[in-house]
N, C-alpha and C positions, 0 to 999 in steps of 0.2 A: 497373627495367631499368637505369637508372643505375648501379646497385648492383653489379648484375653486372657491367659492359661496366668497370666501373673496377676489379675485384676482377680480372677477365682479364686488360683492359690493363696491369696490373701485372706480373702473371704474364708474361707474354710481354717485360716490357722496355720498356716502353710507356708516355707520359703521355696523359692523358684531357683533353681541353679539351672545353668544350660552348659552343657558339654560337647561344644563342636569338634566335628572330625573334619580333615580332607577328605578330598577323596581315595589318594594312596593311604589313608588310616585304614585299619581294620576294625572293624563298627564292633567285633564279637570280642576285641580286645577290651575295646574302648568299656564295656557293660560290665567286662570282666572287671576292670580295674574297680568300678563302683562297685561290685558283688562284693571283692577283699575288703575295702576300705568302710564297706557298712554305715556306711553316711548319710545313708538316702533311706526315706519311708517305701519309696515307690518311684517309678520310670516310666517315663513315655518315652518309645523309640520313635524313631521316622524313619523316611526314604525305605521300605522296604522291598525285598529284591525277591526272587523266587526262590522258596523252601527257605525262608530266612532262618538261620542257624541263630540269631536272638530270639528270635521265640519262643524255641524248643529248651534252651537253656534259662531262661526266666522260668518256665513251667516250674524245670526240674529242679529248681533253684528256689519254688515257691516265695518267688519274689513278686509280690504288685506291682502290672503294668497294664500298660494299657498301647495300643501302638494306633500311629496313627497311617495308616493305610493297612492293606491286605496282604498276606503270603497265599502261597497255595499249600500248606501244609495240611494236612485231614488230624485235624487238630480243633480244637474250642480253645479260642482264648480274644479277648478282649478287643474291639478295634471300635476307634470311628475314622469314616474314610470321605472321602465324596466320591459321588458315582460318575468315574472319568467314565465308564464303556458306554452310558447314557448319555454325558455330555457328548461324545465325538459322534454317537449317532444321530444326537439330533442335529448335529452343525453337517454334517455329514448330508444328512436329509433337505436341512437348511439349503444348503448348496444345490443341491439338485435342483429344489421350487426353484431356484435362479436360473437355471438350467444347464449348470455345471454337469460334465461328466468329464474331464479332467480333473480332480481333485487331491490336491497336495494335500499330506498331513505330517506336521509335525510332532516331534516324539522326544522324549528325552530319554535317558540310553536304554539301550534292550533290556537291561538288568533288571531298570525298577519295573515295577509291577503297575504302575500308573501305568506306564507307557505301556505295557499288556493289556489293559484293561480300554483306556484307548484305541489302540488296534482292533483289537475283537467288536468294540462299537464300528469303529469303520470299516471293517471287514461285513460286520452283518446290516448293514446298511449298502453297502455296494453290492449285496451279493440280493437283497432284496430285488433292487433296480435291476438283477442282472446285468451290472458292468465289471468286466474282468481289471483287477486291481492290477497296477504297474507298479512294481514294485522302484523304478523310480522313480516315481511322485514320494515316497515315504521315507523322512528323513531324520535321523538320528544324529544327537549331540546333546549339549547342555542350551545350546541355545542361547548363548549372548546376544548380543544386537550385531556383532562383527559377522560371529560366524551363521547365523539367520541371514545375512544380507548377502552373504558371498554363497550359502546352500542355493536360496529363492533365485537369486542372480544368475546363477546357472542352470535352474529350470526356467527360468524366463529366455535364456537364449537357446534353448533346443527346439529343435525343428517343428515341437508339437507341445508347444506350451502350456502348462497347466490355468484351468479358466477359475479353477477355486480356490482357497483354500484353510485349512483348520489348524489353527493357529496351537500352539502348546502353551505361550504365555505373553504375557509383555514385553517381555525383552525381545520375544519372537517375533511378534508382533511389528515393533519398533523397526528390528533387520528386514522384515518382508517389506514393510513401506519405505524403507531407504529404497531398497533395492528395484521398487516400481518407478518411486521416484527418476529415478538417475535414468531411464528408460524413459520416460515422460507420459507411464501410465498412468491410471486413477484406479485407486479400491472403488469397488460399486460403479463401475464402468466396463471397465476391463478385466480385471480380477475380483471377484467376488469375497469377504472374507468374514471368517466367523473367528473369535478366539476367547478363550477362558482368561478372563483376565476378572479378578479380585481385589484388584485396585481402584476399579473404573476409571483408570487413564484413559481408557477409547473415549469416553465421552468429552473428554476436551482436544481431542483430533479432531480438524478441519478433513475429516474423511468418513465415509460409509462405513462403517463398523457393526457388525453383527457380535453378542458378547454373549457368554457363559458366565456368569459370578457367583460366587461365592462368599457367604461373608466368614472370614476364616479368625476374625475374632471371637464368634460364636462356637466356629471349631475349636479356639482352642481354650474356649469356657467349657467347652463339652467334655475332652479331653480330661480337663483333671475332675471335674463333676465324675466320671468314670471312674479315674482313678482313687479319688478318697473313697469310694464304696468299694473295689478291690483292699483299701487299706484296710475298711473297719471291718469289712466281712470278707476274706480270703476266698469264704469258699461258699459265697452266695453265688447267686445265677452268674453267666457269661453276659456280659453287655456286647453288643453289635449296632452300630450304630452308620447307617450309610445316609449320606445327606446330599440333595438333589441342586442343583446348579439351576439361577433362574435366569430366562434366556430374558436378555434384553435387544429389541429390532435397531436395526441402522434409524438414526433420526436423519 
């Protein structure tokens, strides 16, 4: 995504600064400090979380931005996202043709708004089929490869083990196949698995792989494409922009 948003920014006349936080930073500081320092034409946020307080302050601030996911604020303002609550429901769906009705899902923390959007795709996808959701199949973190292999590991040893599951990313990915492995399972055997992955690593695993992708270089041509028409015209149309994940089958 990087990739792109710098390849554009170029294009357009544009220098590319990126401003990381931790996650103990405070993201509404962090915008602040740009807002003083006046250094910047415009801003793309990320990671956004519910009723994100950067957005509201950009408005008031009549600052150009553009963010890259959704809040639930009742608000108009600029976004391109991808449509997690569409991807989880088709993987979601995926798994059932399998004939999955244990199905794990992975999430990254309650806070962001992806993993809400998530949710509600596999929320209205179980509740379609009429299966009651367990709440512990659904599992929250950042999702390393560590802590993916130790979450998976432990629904693999419960008395009633999950037969699917919906992967949050790569690294997740990575943790859930350690963690079959060391059990002497097989994806596409024994566990069924779908996951969003926008690197296409599945495709050089010696395993069944169901994927979601996205090409996020595109997102992040799209991103400043957004954002320099925020810069030249402030107070043209709102851009909305949601882009669809293309499923590729286990080979």
């Amino acid at each position: 995504m990087i990739e792109g948003m710098t390849l554009a920014a170029r294009k357009a006349g544009y220098s590319l600064s990126i401003y990381s936080t931790t996650p103990d930073d405070d993201p509404v500081e962090s915008v602040q400090r740009q807002l003083q320092a006046r250094s910047t034409d415009g801003l793309i946020i990320t990671r956004l979380v519910s009723g994100d307080p950067r957005v509201k302050l950009l408005l008031d601030q009549r600052m150009p931005f553009v963010a890259f996911g959704r809040t639930d604020l009742d608000t108009a303002y600029p976004y391109v996202d991808v449509d997690n609550e569409q991807i989880a429901y088709e993987a979601t769906r995926r798994l059932m043709d399998k004939g999955c009705r244990r199905i794990a899902l992975q999430l990254l923390v309650p806070e962001d708004q992806a993993s809400a959007m998530r949710l509600s795709g596999y929320a209205r996808a179980m509740a379609e089929a009429g299966i009651p959701i367990d709440q512990s199949l659904i599992g929250h973190g950042m999702f390393t490869m560590e802590s993916s292999a130790a979450w998976f590991d432990r629904l693999l040893a419960c008395s009633d083990p999950p037969t699917g599951l919906a992967c949050a990313n790569e690294l997740g990915l990575l943790g859930a196949l350690h963690a079959l492995g060391k059990r002497g399972l097989a994806p596409g055997r024994d566990v069924h698995i779908v996951t969003r992955d926008s690197t296409r690593l599945a495709r050089f695993l010696p395993a069944k792989i169901e994927v979601h992708s996205v090409d996020m270089a595109a997102v992040g041509r799209k991103l400043v494409e957004v954002l320099e028409s925020r810069i030249i015209n402030p107070l043209g149309p709102v851009e909305t922009i949601l882009l669809k994940g293309e499923f590729e089958p286990a080979e």
